[in-house]
N, C-alpha and C positions, 0 to 999 in steps of 0.2 A: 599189660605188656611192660613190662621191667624194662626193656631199651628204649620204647618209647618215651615210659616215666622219665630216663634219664636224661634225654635231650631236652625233654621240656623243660627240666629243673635247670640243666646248662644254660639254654636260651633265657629264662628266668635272673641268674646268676649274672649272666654276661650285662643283661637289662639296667640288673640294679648296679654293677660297675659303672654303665654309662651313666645312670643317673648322677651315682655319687661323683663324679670325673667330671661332671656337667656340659657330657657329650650329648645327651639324647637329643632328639627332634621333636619341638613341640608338637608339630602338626601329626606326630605320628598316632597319639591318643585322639586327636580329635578326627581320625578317619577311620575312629571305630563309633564312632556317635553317627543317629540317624540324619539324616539331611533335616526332618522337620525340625530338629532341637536348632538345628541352625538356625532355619529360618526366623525361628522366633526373637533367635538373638538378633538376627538381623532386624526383624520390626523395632526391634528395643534401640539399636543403633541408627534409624531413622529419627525415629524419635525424639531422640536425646540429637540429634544433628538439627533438631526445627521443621522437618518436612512436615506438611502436612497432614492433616486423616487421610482429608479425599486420596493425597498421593500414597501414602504408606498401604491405605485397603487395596486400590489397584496394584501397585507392584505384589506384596506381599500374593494377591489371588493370582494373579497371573504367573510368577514362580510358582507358585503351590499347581498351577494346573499344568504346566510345565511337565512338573517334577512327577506327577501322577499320571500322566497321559505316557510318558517315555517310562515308567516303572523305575525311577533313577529312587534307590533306598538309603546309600549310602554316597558320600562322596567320588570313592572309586567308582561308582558304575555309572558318572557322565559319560556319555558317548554325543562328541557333536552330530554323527551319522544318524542315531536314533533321532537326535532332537530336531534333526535338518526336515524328518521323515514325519513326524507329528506335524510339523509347522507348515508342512506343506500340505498335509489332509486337512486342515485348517480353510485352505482357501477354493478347494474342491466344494462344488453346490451338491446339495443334496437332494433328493425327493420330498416335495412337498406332504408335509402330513394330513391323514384325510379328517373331513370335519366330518361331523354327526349332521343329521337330519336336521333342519330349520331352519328357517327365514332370518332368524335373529339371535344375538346370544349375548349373554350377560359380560360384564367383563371378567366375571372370575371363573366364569365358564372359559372363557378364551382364554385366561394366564394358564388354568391348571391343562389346557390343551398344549400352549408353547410350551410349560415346565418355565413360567417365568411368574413373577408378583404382577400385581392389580397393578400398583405403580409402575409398572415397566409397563405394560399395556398404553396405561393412558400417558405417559411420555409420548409411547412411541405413536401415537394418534396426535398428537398435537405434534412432533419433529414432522410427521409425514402428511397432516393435513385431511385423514380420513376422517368419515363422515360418519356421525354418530347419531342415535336417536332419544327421544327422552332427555327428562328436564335434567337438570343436577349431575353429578357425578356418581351417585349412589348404586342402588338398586333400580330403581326406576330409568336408567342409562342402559340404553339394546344398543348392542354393535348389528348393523346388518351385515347379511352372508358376503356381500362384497366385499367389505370391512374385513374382515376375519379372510377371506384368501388372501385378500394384499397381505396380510400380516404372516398368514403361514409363508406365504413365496417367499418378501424379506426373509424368514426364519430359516430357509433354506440355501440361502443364497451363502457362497462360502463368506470367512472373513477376507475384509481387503487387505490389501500392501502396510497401511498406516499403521492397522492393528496388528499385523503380523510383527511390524518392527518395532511397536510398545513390548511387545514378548520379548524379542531379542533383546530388548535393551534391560529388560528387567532381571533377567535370567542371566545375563553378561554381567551385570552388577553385582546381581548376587554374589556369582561366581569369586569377581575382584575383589569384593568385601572377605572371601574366604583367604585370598592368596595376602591381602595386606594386611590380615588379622592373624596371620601363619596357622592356616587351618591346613591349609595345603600348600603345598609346594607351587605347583602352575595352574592356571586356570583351564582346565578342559573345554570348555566353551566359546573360546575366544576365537574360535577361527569361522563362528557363524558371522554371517554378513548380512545385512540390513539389503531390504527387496526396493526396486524403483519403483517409488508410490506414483509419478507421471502417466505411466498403464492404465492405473485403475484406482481414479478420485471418487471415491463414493461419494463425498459430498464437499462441492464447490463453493465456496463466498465470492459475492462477487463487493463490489464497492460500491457507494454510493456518488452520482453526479453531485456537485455542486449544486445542481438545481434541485434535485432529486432529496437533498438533504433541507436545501429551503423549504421546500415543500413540505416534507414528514414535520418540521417544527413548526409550520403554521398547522397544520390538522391535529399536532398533539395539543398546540393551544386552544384551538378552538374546540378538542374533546369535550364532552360533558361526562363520559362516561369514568367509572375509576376501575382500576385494576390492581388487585391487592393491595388498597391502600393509598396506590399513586392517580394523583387527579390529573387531570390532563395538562392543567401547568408544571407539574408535577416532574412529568415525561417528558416535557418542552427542556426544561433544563438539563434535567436526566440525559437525553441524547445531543446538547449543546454541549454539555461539560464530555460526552463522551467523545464525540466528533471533534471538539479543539484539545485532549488532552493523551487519546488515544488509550487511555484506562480500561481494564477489563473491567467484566461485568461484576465481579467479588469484588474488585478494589471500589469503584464505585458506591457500592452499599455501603462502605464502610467509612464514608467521607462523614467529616461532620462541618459544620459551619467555620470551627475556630480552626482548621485543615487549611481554611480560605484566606491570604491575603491580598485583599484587593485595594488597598490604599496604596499600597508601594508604588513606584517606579514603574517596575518592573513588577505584575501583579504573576502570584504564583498560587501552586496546590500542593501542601506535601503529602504524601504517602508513607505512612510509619511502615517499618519493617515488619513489623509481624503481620501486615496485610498486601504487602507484597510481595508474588510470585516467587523472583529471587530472593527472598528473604534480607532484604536490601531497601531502607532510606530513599525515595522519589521526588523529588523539589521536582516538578514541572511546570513550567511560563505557561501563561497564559495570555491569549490576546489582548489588546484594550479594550476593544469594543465586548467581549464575553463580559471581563471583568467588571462593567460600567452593569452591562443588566442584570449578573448576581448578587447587586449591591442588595437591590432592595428586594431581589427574591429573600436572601438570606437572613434579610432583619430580623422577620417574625420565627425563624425554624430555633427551636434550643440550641445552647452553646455546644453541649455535650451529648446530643443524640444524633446517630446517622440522619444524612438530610435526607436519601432514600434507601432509609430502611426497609424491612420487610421479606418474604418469601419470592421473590421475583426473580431472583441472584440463583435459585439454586440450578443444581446441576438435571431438575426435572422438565427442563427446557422451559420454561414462565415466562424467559426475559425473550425467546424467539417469540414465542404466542404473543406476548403484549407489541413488540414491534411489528407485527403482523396486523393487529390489528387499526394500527394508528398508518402503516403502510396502505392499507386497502383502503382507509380514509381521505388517503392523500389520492388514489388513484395510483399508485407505484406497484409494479408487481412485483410479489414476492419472489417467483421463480421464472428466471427468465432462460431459454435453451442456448449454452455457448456452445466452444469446440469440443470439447469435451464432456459434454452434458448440461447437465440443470445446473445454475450456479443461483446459489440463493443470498438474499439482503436477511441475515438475521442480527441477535443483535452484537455478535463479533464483527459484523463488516462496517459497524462504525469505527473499528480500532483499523479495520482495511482501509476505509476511507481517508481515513486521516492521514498514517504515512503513505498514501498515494498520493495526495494532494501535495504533502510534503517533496516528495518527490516530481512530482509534474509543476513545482513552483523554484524550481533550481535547487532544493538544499542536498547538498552533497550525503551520499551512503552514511560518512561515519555520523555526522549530526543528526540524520535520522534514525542510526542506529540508538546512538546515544538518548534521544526523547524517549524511544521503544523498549528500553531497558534491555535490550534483546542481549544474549554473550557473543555471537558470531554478525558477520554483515551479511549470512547466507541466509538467516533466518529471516531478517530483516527486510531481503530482496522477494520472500515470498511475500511478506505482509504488500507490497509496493506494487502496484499491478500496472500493466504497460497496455494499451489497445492499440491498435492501428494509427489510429489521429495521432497517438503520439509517437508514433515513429515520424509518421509522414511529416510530423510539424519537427521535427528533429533531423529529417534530412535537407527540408526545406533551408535551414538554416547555413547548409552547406555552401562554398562559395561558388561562381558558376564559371565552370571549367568548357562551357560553348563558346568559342572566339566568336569575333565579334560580324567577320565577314569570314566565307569560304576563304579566302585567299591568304588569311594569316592563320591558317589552322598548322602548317607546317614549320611557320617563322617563331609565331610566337601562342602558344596555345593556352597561355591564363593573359587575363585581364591586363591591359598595360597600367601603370602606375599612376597616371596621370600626370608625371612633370616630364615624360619623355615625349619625342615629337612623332606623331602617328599620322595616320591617313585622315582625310574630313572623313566626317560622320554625317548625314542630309540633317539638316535642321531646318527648324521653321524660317521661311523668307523674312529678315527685318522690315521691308517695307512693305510689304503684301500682309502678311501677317497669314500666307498661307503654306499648307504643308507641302513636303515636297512629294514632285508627281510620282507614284508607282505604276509604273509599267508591267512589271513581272513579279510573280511568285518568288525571284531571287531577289531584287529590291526588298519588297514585304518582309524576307528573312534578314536581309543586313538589318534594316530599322526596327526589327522585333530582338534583334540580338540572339537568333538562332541560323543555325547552321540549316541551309534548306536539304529535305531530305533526311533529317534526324528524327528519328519517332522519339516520342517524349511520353509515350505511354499515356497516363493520367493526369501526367503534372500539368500545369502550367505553365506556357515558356515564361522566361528571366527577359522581362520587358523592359526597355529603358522608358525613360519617362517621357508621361504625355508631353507633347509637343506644344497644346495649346495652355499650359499649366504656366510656362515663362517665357518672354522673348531674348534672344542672347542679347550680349552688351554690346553697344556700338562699336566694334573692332572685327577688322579682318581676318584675328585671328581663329586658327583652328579651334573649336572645340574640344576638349576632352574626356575622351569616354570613362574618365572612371566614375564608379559607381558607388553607390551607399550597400554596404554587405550586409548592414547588422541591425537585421527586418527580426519581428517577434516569430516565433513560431507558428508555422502554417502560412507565412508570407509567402504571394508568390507572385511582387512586383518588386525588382530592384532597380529602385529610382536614385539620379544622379547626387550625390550629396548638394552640391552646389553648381552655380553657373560661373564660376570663376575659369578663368583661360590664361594658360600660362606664355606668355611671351616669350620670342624665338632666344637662345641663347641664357635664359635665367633660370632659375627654378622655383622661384616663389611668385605669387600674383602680385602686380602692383596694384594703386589706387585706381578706382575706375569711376566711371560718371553714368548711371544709370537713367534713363529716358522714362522710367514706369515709378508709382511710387512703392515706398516702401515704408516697414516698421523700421524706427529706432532700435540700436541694444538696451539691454535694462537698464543699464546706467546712463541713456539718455530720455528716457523716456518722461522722466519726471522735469524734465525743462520747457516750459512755455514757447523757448525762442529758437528758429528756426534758420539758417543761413541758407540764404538764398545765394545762389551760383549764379545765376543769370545777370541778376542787380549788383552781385557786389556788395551789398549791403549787410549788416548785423544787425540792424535794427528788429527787435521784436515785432513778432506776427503774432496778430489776435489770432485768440483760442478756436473761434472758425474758419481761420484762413486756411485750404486742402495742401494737400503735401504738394510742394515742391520741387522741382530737380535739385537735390542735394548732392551733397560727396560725402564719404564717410570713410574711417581709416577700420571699420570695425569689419572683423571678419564674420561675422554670424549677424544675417540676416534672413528675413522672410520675406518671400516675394509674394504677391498677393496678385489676381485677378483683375483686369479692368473692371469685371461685371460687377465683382463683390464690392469693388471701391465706388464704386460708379453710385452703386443702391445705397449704398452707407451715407 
């Protein structure tokens, strides 16, 4: 067709005008190339940015099945609708597949059943704990039929939320790499949104207790058994260093002794950059007391060979199996049923444990951000786990907002300060040395310092303090109810700071004359000689002679028990 030929030549003409004018649009050639030539470039631009294998193979397959599942051939034909539509048949369950005839089956009998490798089989028996028969790994290894349904149902079961949004982010990437490469103009993709993985945790970590953690390092010590290499002293260290330094299981293999400095000050672990995650330099402190027993673990291991080297680290799950079984050792279960399901101890939840602990011992977000290397303090709040006791020990802390009697609930409804003048409060009789009488259930509540009639749920009421613990000072004066606020977590006695009474018109305590004995402050404690009140005298008292009535101008003291002094 002659008019046709001529437009094309035109279009051609006007082309190379814009060329030479240095009008054209880079990205216009490049949205006649297939999507796969991209992607390759893109592995090539990971690459050369430092990621690693492990991560370069998964983005790269995850875009590629992306790209294949939605039919997307060229850059033009992203459509977020198709991809939204894939991504969601993704987490749709399927029909389980049917197995053949027998009792037992091999494992390659089972991979070529899923359409998966041997090695992905036997991963997924050691992640999930089924039960295998026959010696070895080989041929001589029968899965029984049980074995093998567990394994098809998992295989049917759709993908979850976490894995849904490794797609999204992969594919999103991709994308971006194209629009700031000027492949394209906008990213087509960018308006898919990441799913709430809170719905559906396929697999939970949970933390380890402090006791829980004592424990696993006395049964790794006392191991006899070895596990790729590692002895049971081995793995004693291996989850010491893991549990004070919060290191993943990669960066761990890759430590070596002269990583260690344990003479310092300040004893530390570095982590070079090309073995950590962020591709980033890790100095991390280390305790004393760690520090003091790596000493002499470390003498004997090479300067320059990982201290636990070996196949343990990889991604075929080695490092859950061996903690597992130093776990069962200890008596600690491996999976225990929370709100959400099964939450398992593997051996990520040493890095769990550790900023939990971090966090359940005061240290503020950004510091435990910063140990964890983490880039957000969102990430960091997953790794930090909270249970019950520790709310409860965190509201406990609160101050207590129950007045003191019903009848000041409307005058004054927080704590008086203690130098204002208030109502008595019943105290022990000075001369009796007996409590005072309760009559009613409303007495009982002034003296417990609850409002009668208040349900308090679970807690414990805000007690003031035992009564037979001091006797007041020799003075008429009123008592004062303030109280000591700053009880540890999960207290749930708030006992008077002192027994000090402020006199009418002043605001500070003067000196007072005590009837009971007492300790000295520190800076008298180390004097032999005693002033006795009674006598007048300053003459020195033998190292036997019992405490005295004294005066003291010190405000910090301890009052003690007849009983106790009595026995002493």
């Amino acid at each position: 067709d002659l008019k046709a030929t001529e437009q094309i030549a035109a279009e051609a003409e006007r082309r190379v005008a814009r060329v030479r004018a240095g009008l054209i649009d880079p990205a216009e050639e490049h949205l006649r190339r297939p999507l796969a030539d991209h992607l390759r470039d893109y592995a090539a631009h990971l690459a050369a940015k430092g990621d690693t294998d492990k991560h370069i193979r998964l983005t790269i397959g995850r875009v590629a099945a992306l790209l294949s599942g939605c039919g997307f051939v060229f850059p033009l034909d992203a459509d977020p609708a198709r991809a939204a539509e894939w991504l969601s048949t993704l987490r749709r369950d399927g029909a389980p597949m049917p197995i053949p005839a027998g009792e037992s089956f091999t494992p390659g009998e089972v991979a070529r059943l899923l359409g998966v490798t041997v090695s992905a089989v036997t991963a997924a028996l050691r992640r999930s704990g089924l039960a295998a028969t026959g010696v070895g790994k080989g041929k001589a290894r029968r899965l029984p039929r049980s074995t093998v349904e567990a394994l098809t149902a998992d295989r049917a079961k759709g993908s979850g939320p976490q894995t849904i949004n490794h797609y999204v982010r992969a594919v999103r990437g991709f994308f971006r790499w194209l629009v700031r490469a000027r492949r394209m103009g906008a990213n087509p993709l960018d308006t898919l949104t990441l799913v709430n993985v809170a719905v559906d945790v396929r697999r939970i970590r949970r933390e380890l207790t402090t006791i829980e953690l004592r424990q696993l390092l006395d049964a790794a010590r006392a191991s006899a058994q070895t596990f790729r290499g590692l002895t049971g002293t081995d793995r004693h260290f291996l989850y010491l260093v893991a549990a004070t330094t919060g290191f993943r299981a990669s960066a761990l293999s890759r430590l070596t002794p002269g990583d260690f400095e344990l003479h310092a000050d300040s004893p530390t672990v570095t982590l070079t950059a090309r073995f950590a995650k962020n591709r980033k330099t890790k100095v991390q402190p280390l305790p004393a007391d760690v520090a003091v027993a790596l000493r002499d673990y470390l003498v004997s291991k090479p300067a320059r060979s990982p201290v636990w080297g070996g196949t343990w680290s990889g991604a075929e799950g080695h490092g859950a199996e061996m903690i597992r079984i130093d776990l069962e050792a200890a008596g600690i279960p491996y999976a225990v049923e929370g709100p959400d399901g099964p939450e398992y101890a593997d051996f990520h939840s040493l890095r769990h444990s550790y900023l939990t602990m971090l966090g359940r011992h005061g240290v503020d977000l950004r510091t435990t951000q910063e140990l964890a290397g983490h880039s957000t303090p969102l990430l960091t709040a997953r790794y930090s786990h909270r249970r019950l006791y520790d709310l409860a020990g965190a509201v406990d802390r609160l101050p207590s907002l129950v007045p003191t009697r019903p009848s000041d609930a409307g005058a004054a409804p927080l704590r008086l300060t203690g130098t204002d003048p208030s109502p008595a409060i019943p105290i022990l009789n000075r001369d009796t040395g007996d409590a005072p009488e309760v009559t009613s259930e409303k007495d009982l509540g002034v003296i417990a310092g609850v409002v009668p009639g208040v349900v308090a749920g679970g807690a414990d009421p805000h007690l003031s303090a035992p009564m037979y613990m001091f006797r007041t000072a020799e003075s008429d004066l009123r008592q004062s109810p303030q109280v000591l606020e700053t009880k540890e977590a999960g207290a749930d006695l708030h006992r008077p700071a002192s027994t000090c009474i402020s006199t009418p018109g002043v605001t500070r305590t003067p000196d007072r004359r005590f009837r009971k004995p007492l300790l000295y402050p520190a800076e008298l404690r180390g004097q032999r000689s005693l002033v006795q009140e009674r006598g007048q005298s300053s003459d020195p008292l033998p190292a036997t002679t019992p405490f005295h009535e004294t005066r003291t101008r010190s405000p910090c003291l301890m009052i003690l028990p007849e009983s106790w002094v009595a026995e002493k």
